[in-house]
C-alpha positions as CSV (number, residue, x, y, z in Angstrom):
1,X,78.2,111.3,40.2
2,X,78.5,111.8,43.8
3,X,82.3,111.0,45.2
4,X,81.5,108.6,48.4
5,X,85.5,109.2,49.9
6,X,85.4,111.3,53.2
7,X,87.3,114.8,53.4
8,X,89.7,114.7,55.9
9,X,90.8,118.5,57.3
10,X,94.3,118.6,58.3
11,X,94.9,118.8,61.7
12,X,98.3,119.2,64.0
13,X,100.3,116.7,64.6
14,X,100.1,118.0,68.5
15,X,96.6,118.1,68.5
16,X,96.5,114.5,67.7
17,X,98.7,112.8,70.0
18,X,96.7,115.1,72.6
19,X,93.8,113.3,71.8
20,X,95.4,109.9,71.9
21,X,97.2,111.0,75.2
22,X,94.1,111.8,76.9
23,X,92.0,108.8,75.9
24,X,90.4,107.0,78.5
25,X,92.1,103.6,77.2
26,X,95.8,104.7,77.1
27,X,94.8,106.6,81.1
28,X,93.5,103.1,82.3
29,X,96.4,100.9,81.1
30,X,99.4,103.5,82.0
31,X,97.3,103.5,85.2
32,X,97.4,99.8,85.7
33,X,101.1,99.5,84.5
34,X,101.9,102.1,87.1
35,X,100.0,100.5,90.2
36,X,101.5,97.1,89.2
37,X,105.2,98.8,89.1
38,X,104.3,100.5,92.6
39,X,103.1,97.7,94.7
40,X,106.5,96.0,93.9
41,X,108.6,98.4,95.0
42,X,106.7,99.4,98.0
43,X,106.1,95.8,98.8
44,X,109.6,94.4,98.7
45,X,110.9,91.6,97.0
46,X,109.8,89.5,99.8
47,X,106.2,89.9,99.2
48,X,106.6,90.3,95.3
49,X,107.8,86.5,95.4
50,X,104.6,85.6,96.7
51,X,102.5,87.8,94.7
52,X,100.9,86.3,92.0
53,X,98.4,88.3,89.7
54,X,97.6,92.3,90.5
55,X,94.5,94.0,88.7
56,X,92.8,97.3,89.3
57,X,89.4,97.2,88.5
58,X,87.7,100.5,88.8
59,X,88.8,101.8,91.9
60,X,89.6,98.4,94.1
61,X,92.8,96.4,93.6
62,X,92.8,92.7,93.4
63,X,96.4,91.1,94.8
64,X,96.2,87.3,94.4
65,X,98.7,86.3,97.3
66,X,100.0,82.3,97.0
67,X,100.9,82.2,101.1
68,X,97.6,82.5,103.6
69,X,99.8,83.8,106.4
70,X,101.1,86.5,104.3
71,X,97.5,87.8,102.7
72,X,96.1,87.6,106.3
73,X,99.0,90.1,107.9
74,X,98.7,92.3,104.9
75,X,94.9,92.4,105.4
76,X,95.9,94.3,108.5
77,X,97.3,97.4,106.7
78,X,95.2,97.1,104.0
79,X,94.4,101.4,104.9
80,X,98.2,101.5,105.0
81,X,98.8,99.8,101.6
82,X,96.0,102.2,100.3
83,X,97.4,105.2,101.4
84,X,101.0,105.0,100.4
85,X,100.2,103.6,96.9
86,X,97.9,106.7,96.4
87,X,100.2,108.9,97.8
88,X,102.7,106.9,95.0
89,X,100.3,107.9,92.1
90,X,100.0,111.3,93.4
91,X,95.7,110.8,93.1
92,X,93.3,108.7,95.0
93,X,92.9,105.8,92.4
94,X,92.4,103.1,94.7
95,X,89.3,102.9,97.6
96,X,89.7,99.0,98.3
97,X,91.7,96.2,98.3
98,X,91.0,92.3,97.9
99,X,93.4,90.6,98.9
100,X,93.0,86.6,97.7
């Protein structure tokens, strides 16, 4: 009788958590985490009161803004904003924002 249970081969524990490191899920969220974290501190807490919801979504970055005055003076520097928070990640993850 044939055993149906898999055969495992024992691997590293280092090897491993190198593949969970580098998965493309754990990447995206640290990445969202960190541009969430970023646009605070480089915003202020002046603007972070009046921010509402932030999400990167491929490589443009959504800011849902609750005062129309503010969201149209930011969309001004919206090249600004873009460079600084790249320069923050230390890679160009962001091409666009929407400001809303």
């Amino acid at each position: 009788m044939n055993s149906s249970k898999r055969k495992f081969e024992p691997q590293s524990i280092r090897k491993v958590l190198g593949e969970i490191v580098q998965s493309k899920a754990l990447i995206t969220g640290i990445t969202n985490a960190r541009v969430n974290e970023i646009w605070f501190e480089l915003m202020g807490t002046n603007i972070a009161n009046y921010t509402e919801k932030i999400a990167l979504k491929g490589n443009t970055l959504f800011v849902s803004l609750n005062n129309a005055a503010l969201r149209d003076e930011l969309s001004y520097g919206k090249e600004k904003i873009i460079q600084m928070m790249n320069e923050q990640l230390g890679k160009t993850v962001i091409e666009k924002i929407v400001l809303r």
